[in-house]
C-alpha positions as a Markdown table, in Angstrom:
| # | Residue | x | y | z |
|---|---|---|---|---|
| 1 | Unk | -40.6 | 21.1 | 59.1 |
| 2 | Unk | -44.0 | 19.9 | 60.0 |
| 3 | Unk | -45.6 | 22.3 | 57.5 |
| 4 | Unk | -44.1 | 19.9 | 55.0 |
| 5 | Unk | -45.9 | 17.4 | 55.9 |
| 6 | Unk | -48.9 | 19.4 | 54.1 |
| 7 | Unk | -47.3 | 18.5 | 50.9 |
| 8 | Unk | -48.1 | 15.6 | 48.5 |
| 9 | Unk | -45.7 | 14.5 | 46.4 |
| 10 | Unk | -47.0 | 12.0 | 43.2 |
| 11 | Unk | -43.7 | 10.2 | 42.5 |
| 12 | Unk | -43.4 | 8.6 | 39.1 |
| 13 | Unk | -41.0 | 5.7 | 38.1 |
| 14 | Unk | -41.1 | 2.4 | 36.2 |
| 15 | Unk | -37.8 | 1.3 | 38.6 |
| 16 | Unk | -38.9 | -0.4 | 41.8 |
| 17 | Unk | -35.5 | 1.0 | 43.3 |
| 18 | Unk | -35.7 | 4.8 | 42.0 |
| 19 | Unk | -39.2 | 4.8 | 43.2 |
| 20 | Unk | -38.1 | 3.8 | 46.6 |
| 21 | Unk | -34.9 | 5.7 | 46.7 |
| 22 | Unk | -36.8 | 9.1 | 45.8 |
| 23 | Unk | -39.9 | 7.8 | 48.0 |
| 24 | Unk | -37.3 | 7.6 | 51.2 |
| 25 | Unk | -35.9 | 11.0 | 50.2 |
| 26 | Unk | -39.4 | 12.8 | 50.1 |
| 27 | Unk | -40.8 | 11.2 | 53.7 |
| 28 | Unk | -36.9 | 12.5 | 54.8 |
| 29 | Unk | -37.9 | 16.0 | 53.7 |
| 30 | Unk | -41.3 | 15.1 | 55.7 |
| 31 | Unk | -43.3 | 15.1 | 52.8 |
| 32 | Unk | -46.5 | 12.9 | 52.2 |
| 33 | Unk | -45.7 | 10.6 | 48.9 |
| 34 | Unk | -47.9 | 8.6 | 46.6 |
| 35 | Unk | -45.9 | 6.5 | 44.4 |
| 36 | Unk | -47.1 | 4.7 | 40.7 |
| 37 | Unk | -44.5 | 3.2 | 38.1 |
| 38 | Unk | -46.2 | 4.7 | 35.0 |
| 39 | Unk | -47.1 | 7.8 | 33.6 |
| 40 | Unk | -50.8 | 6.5 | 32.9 |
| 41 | Unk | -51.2 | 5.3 | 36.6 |
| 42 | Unk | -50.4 | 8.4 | 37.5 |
| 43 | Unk | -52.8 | 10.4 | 35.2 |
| 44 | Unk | -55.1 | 7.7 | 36.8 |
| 45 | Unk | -54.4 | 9.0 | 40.1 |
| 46 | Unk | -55.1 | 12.3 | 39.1 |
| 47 | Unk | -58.3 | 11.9 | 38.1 |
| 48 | Unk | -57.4 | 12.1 | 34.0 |
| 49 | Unk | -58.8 | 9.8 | 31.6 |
| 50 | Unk | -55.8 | 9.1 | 29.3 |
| 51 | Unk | -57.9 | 8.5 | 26.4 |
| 52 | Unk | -59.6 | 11.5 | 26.0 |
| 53 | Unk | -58.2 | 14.1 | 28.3 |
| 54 | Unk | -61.7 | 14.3 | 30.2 |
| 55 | Unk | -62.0 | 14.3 | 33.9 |
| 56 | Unk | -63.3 | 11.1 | 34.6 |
| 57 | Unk | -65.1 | 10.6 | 38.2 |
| 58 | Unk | -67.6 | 8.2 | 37.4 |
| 59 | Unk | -65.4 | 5.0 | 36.2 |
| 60 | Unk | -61.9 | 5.7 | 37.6 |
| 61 | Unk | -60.2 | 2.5 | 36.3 |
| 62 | Unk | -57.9 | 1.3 | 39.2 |
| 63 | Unk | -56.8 | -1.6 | 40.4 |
| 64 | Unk | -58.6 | -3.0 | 43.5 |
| 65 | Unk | -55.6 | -2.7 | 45.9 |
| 66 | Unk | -55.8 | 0.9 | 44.9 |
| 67 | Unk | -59.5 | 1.6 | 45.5 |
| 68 | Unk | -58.9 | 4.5 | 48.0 |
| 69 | Unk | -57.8 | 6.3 | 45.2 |
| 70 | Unk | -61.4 | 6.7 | 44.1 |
| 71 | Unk | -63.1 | 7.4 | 47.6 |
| 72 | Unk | -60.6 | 10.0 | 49.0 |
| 73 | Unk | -60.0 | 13.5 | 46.8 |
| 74 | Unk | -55.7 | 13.8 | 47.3 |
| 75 | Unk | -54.1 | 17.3 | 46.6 |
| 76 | Unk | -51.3 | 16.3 | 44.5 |
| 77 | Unk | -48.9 | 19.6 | 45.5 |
| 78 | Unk | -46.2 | 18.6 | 43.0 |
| 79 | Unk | -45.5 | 15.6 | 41.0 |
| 80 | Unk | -42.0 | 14.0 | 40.3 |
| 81 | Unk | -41.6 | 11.9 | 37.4 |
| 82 | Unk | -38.9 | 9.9 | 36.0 |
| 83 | Unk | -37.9 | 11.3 | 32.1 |
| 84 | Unk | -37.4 | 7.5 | 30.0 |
| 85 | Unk | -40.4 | 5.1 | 30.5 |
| 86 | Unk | -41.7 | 2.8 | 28.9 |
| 87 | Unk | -45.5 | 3.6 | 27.5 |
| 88 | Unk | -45.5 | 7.4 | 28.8 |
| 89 | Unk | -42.1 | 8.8 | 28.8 |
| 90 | Unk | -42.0 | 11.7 | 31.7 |
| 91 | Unk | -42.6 | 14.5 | 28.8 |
| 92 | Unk | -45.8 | 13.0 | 27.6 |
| 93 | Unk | -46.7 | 13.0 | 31.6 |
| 94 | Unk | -45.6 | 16.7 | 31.7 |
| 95 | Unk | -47.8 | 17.8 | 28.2 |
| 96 | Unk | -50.4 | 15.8 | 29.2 |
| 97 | Unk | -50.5 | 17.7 | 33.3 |
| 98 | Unk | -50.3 | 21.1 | 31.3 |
| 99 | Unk | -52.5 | 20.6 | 28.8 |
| 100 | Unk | -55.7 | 19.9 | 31.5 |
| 101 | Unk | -56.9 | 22.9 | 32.6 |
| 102 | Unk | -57.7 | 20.7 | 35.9 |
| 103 | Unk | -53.8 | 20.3 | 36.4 |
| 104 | Unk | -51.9 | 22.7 | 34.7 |
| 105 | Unk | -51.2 | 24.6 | 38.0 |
| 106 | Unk | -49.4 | 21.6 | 39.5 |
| 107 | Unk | -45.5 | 21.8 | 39.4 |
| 108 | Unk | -43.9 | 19.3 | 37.6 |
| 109 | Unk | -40.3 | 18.0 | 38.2 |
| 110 | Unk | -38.5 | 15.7 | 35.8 |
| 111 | Unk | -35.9 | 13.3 | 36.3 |
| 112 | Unk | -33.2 | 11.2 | 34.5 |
| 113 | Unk | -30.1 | 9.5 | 34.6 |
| 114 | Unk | -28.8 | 11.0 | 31.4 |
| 115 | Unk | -27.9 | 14.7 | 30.7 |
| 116 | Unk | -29.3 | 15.0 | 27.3 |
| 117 | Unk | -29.3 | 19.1 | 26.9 |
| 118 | Unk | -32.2 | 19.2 | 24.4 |
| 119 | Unk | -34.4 | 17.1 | 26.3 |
| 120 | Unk | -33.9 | 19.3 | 29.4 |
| 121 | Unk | -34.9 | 22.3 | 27.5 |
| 122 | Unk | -37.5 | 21.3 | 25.7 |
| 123 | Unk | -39.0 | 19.6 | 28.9 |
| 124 | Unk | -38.4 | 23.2 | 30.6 |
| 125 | Unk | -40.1 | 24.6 | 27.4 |
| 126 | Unk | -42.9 | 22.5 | 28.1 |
| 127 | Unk | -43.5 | 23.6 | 31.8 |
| 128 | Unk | -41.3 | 21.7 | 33.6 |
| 129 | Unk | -40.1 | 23.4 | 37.3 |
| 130 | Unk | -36.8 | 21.4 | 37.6 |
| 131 | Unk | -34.8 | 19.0 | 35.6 |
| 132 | Unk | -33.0 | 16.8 | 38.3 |
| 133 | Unk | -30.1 | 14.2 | 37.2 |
| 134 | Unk | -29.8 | 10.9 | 38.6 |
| 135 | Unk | -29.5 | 9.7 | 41.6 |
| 136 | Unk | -31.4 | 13.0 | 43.1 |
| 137 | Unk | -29.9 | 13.8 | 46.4 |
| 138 | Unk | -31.6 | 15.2 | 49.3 |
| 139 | Unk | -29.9 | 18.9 | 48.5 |
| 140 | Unk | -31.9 | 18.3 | 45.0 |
| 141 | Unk | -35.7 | 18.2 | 46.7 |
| 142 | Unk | -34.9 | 21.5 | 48.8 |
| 143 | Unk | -35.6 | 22.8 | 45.5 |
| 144 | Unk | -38.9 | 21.4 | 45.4 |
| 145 | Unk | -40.3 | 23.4 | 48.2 |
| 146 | Unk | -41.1 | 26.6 | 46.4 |
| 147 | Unk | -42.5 | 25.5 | 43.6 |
| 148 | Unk | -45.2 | 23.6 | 45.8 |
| 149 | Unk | -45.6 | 26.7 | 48.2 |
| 150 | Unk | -46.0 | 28.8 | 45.0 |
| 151 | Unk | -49.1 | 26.6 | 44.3 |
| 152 | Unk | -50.2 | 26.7 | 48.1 |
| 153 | Unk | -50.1 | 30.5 | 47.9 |
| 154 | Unk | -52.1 | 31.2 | 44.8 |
| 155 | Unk | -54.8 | 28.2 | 45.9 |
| 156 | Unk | -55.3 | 30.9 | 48.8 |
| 157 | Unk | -54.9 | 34.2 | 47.3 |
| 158 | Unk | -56.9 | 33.6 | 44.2 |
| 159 | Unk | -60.3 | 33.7 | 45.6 |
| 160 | Unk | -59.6 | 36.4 | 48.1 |
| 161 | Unk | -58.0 | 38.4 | 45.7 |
| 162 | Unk | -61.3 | 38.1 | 43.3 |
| 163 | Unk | -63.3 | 39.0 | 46.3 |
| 164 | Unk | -61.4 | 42.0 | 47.0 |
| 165 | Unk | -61.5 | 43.1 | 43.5 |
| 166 | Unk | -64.9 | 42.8 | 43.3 |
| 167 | Unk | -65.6 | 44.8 | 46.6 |
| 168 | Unk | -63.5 | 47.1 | 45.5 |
| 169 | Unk | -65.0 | 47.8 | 41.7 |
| 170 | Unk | -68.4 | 48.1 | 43.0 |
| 171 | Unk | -67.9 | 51.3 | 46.1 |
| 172 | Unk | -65.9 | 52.7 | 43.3 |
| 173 | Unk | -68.3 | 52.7 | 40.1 |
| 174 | Unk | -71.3 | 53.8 | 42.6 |
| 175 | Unk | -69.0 | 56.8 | 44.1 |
| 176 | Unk | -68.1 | 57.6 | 40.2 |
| 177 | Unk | -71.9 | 57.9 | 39.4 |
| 178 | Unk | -72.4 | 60.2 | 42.7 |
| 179 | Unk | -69.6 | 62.3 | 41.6 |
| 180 | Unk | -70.9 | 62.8 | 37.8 |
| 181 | Unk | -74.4 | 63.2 | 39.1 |
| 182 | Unk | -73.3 | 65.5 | 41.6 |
| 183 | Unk | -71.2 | 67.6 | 39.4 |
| 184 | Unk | -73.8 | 67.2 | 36.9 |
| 185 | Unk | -76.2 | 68.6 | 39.2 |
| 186 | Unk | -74.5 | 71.2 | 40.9 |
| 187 | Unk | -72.8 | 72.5 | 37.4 |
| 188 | Unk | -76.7 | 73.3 | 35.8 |
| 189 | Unk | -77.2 | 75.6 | 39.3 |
| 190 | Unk | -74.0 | 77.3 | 38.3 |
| 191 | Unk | -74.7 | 78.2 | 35.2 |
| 192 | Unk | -77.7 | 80.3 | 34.9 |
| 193 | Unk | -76.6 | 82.3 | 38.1 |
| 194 | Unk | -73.6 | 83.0 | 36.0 |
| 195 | Unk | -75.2 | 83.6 | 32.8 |
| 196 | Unk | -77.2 | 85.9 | 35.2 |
| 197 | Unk | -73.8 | 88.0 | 36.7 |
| 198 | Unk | -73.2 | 88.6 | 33.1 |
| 199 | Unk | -76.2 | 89.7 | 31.8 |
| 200 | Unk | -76.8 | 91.7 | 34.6 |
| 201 | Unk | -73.1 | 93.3 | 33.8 |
């Protein structure tokens, strides 16, 4: 459990109760949780501009009981965001995460009260991880955790595996031209002793 605690969840919902329900359900599952009631706070805490898409770190716009938004860099491992808002609705959230390049990798759950079969699908269509109904139970996050380790993982392995391709291209071009060369070389001392052989036959 206490490798959880690695995990930040951004929770996302314009109902002071559902915020707090899904808050106390998160630290249960001993995850760390930032919560915001809109979908444009939480681009905010994200470090998107809404207006233009643009990563903006020079003027983040945030409220000054929220200041330590702008001085500390927070891995958001996964965010959680209610479907029907007012503003943002939790799909503009989710198209708006996958169309950064910044965020695209982070895993995005969507949640909502009503089972409306076309929204879920066109909300998985769009990215989304998991489409959780209302009230999400504690069975529900267990879900959660690979999605955020599948993020964790390919943070890690992504540079090592460049690295390791890159070692391993560069041995293997320089033993290819050593081969050639070689073959090349040791192919021209062939021939005239064979040519030779059969002109002396």
């Amino acid at each position: 459990m206490a490798a959880d605690s690695e995990f930040h969840v951004l929770a996302v919902d314009d109902s002071i109760i559902d915020r707090k329900l899904i808050e106390r359900l998160l630290k249960t599952s001993s995850f760390q949780v930032t919560t915001v009631d809109s979908g444009s706070k939480a681009l905010e805490f994200l470090g998107l501009h809404e207006d233009d898409g643009i990563i903006n770190t020079n003027t983040p716009s945030v409220s000054p009981n929220n200041h330590q938004w702008c001085l500390q860099e927070v891995e958001v491992n996964l965010v959680i965001t209610d479907y029907c808002m007012p503003g943002m609705t939790g799909y503009d959230l989710l198209k708006k995460i996958k169309e950064s390049s910044s965020l695209k990798n982070i895993p995005v759950v969507i949640m909502s009260s009503e089972n409306v079969p076309s929204r879920i699908s066109r909300c998985l269509e769009e990215g989304a991880e998991e489409f959780l109904l209302k009230p999400v139970r504690l069975s529900d996050l267990n879900k959660l955790r690979p999605h955020m380790l599948k993020t964790k993982i390919k943070d890690h392995q992504e540079p090592e595996k460049q690295d390791k391709e890159e070692k391993q291209q560069q041995p293997q071009s320089n033993n290819n031209n050593r081969k050639a060369m070689e073959e090349g070389i040791s192919t021209e001392k062939i021939r005239p002793r064979l040519n030779g052989i059969t002109a002396m036959v």
